[in-house]
C-alpha positions in Angstrom: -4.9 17.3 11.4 -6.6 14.2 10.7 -9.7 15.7 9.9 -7.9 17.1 7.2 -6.4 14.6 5.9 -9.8 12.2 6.2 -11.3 15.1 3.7 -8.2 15.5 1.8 -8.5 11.4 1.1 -12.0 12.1 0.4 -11.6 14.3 -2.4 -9.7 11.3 -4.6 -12.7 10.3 -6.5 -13.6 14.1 -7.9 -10.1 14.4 -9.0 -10.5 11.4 -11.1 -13.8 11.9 -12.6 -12.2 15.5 -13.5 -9.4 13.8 -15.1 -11.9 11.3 -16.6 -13.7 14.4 -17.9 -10.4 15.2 -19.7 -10.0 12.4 -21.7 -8.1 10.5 -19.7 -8.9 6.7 -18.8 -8.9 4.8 -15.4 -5.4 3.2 -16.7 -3.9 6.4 -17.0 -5.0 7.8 -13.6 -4.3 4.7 -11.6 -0.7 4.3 -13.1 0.8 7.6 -13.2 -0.4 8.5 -10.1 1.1 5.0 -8.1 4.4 5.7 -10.0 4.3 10.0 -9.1 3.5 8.9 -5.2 6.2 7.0 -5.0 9.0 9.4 -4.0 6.9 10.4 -2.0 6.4 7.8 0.1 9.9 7.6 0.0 10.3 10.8 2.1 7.4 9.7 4.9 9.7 6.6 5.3 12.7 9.2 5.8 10.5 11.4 7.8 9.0 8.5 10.1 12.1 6.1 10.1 12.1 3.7 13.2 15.3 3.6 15.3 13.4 1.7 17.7 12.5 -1.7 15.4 13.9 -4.3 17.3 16.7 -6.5 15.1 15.6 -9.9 13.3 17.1 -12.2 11.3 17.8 -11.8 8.2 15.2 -14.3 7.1 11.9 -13.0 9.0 12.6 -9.5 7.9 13.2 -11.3 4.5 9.2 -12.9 4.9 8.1 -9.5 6.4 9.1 -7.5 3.3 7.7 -10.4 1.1 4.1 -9.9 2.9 3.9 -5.8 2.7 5.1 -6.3 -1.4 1.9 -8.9 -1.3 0.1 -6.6 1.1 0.9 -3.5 -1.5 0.4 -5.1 -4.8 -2.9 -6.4 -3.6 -4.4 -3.2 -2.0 -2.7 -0.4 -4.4 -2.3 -2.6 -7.2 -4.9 -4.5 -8.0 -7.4 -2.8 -5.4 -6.6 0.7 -6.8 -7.0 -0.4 -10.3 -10.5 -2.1 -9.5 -11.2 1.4 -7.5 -10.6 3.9 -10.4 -11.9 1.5 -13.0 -15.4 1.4 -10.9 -15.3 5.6 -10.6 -16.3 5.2 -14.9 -19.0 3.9 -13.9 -20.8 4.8 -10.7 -20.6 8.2 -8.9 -17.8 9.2 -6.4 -20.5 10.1 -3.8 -21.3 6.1 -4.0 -17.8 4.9 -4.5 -16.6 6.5 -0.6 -19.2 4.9 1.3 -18.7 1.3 -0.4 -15.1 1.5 0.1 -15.7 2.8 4.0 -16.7 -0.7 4.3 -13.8 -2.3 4.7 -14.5 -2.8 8.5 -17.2 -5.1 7.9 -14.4 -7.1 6.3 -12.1 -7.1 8.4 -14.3 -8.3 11.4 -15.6 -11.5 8.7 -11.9 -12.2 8.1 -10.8 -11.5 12.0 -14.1 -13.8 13.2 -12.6 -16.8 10.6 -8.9 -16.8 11.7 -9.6 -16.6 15.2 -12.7 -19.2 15.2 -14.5 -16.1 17.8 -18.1 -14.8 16.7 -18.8 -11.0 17.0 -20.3 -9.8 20.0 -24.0 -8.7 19.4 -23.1 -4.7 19.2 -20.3 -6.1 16.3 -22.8 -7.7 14.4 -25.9 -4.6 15.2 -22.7 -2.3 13.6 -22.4 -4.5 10.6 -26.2 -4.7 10.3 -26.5 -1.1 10.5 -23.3 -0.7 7.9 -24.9 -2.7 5.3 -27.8 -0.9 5.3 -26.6 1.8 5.0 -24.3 0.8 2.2 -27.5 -0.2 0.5 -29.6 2.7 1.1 -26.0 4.6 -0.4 -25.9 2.9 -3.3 -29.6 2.3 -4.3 -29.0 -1.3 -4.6 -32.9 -2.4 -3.9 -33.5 0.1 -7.0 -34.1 -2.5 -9.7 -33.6 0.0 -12.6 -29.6 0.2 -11.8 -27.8 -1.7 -15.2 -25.6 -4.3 -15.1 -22.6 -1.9 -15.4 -23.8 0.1 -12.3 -24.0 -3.7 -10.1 -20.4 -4.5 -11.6 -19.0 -1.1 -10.6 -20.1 -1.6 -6.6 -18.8 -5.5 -7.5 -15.4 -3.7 -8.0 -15.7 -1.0 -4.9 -16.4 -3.8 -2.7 -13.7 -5.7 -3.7 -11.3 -2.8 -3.3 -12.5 -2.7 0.2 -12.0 -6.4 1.0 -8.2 -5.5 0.0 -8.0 -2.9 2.0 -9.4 -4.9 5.1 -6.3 -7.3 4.3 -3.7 -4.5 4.5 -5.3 -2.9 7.1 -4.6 -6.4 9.0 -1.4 -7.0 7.9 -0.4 -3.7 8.5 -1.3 -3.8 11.8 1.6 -6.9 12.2 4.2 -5.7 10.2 4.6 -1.8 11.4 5.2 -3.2 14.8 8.3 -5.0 13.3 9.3 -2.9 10.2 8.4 0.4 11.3 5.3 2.2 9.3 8.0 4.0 7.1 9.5 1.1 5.8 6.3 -0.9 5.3 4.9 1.8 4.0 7.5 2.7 0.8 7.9 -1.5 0.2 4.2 -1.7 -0.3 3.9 1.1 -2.7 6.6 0.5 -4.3 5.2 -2.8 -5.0 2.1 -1.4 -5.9 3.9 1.5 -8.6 5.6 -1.7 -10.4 2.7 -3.9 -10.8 1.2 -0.4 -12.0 4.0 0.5 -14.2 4.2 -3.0 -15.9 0.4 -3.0 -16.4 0.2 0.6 -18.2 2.8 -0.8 -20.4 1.0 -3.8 -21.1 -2.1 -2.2 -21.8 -1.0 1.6 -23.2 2.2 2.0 -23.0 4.5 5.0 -21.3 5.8 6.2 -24.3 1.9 7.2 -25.8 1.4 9.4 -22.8 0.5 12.7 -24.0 -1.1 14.7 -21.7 -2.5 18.3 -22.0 -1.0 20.8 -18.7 -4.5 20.9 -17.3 -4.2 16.9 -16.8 -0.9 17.0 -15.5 -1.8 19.4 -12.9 -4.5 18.0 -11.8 -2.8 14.5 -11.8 -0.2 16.6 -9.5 -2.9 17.7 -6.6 -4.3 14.2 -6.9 -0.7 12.6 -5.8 0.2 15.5 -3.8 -3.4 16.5 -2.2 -5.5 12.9 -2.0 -2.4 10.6 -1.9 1.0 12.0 -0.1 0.1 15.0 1.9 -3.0 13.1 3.3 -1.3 9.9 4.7 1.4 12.2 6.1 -1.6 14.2 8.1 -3.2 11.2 9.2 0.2 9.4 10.2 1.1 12.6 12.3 -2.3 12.9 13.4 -2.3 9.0 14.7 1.2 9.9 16.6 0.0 13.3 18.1 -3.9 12.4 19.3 -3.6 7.9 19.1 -5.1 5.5 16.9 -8.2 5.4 18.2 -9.3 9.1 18.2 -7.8 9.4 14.7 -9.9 6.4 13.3 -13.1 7.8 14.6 -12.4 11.4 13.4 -11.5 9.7 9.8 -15.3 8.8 9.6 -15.7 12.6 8.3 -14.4 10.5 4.4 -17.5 9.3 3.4 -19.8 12.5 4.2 -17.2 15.0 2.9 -17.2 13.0 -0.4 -20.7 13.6 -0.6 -20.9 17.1 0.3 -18.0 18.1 -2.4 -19.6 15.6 -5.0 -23.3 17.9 -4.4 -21.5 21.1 -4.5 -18.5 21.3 -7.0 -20.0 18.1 -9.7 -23.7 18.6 -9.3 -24.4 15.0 -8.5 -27.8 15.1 -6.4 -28.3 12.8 -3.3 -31.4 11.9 -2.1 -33.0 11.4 1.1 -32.2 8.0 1.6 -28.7 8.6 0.1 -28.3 10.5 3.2 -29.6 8.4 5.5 -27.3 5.6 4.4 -24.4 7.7 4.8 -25.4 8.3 8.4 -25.8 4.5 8.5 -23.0 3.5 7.5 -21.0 6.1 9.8 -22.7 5.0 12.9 -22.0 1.9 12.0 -18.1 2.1 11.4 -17.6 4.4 14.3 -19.1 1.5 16.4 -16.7 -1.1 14.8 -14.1 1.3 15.4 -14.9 1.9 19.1 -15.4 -2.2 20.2 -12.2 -2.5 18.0 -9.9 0.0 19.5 -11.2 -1.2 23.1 -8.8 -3.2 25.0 -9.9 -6.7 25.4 
């Protein structure tokens, strides 16, 4: 189950270059689809609603729902828009490694709060994940353009925000329940997006062929909702720690279905940064997961 859903994740960069290929730009992709995965986000907070979230005050659970709207508008706000806005420029089979990242972030950012250095094997992992992120992306290639450097600039970014709502996540589920969390931080996310489109394109010039809309569809249903559901049932049915190493399938199954269904080529060294950067998150993951 979470192998599926790992893939299904996966697949969210094909679906918007194929939407890219139909005209559409990242603006459009990043807004309607935030708004469209809203209700459903609404049911996973019905379907995984806590009865067992202990009672606060009215004024912590006031400050917790303030941080997941910052922790929502930041990652699936601002992070998506910078995500979709990179996929014009650099290939999707580069795009899911640089945004596998995120670990190496949030051990930087966990290392700084708590004033503790990474053990050696934490910073071998990180050593290994940067080259491989590297080799991925052909950043010792001096022929890439400027675009191609700012479009990594913007993956890497998106994976810093990630790193920060991975951590706060990891505070307030305990207290709000994943549900809850979960719909306040996308629907954060879907108004920053909906205020933004109108800013920049406004809702009432969308006209969209039935091909787009469709595939704007599987994208919400297929690499947004359906995906977090697997992966939320998968972490409850097999625990967190199984279900983050088998989620290291992303990166390589982006890869695959970029070669086979978009023709992009990888070569050798594409390859071997992938592997890199797998080793080293699944290491990160396992000294991470480990009780202390």
């Amino acid at each position: 189950m979470v192998a599926i859903g790992a893939v299904l994740l996966a697949a969210k960069g094909l679906f918007a270059k194929a939407l890219y290929g139909m005209g559409l730009s990242f603006h459009d992709v990043a807004a309607i689809r935030s708004v469209l995965a809203v209700p459903g986000f609404a049911l996973l907070a019905w379907l995984y609603r806590s009865k067992t979230i202990a009672e606060r005050d009215s004024t912590s659970r006031r400050k917790d729902l303030l941080l997941a709207l910052f922790a929502g508008f930041l990652c699936y706000y601002l992070g998506a828009l910078a995500n979709f806005y990179a996929l014009t420029i650099i290939d999707a089979s580069v795009e899911r490694p640089l945004l596998f990242a995120y670990p190496i972030f949030v051990v930087i950012i966990t290392t700084v709060v708590t004033r503790q250095p990474p053990s050696a094997r934490v910073l071998l992992a990180l050593l290994l994940t940067t080259l491989g992120v590297v080799l991925v992306t052909g950043a010792l290639n001096a022929r890439l353009s400027a675009s191609q450097w700012s479009g990594m600039a913007w993956i890497l970014f998106c994976s810093l925000s990630i790193a920060i709502y991975t951590l706060i996540s990891g505070e307030l589920t305990q207290r709000l329940g994943s549900g809850l969390f979960t719909l306040t931080a996308m629907t954060a996310a879907a108004a920053g997006m909906a205020v933004h489109y109108q800013i920049f394109a406004g809702w009432e010039n969308v006209d969209l062929s039935v091909p787009a809309w469709w595939t704007l569809a599987a994208l919400v249903v297929f690499s947004t909702v359906l995906p977090l559901f697997l992966m939320a049932e998968g972490v409850r049915r097999v625990g967190a720690s199984r279900a983050s190493l088998i989620s290291t399938l992303g990166p390589p199954a982006t890869a695959i279905m970029a070669q086979e269904l978009t023709g992009e080529i990888l070569a050798p060294a594409q390859w071997l940064g992938i592997a890199l950067v797998l080793i080293g998150v699944i290491a990160l993951e396992v000294r991470r997961q480990r009780p202390t």
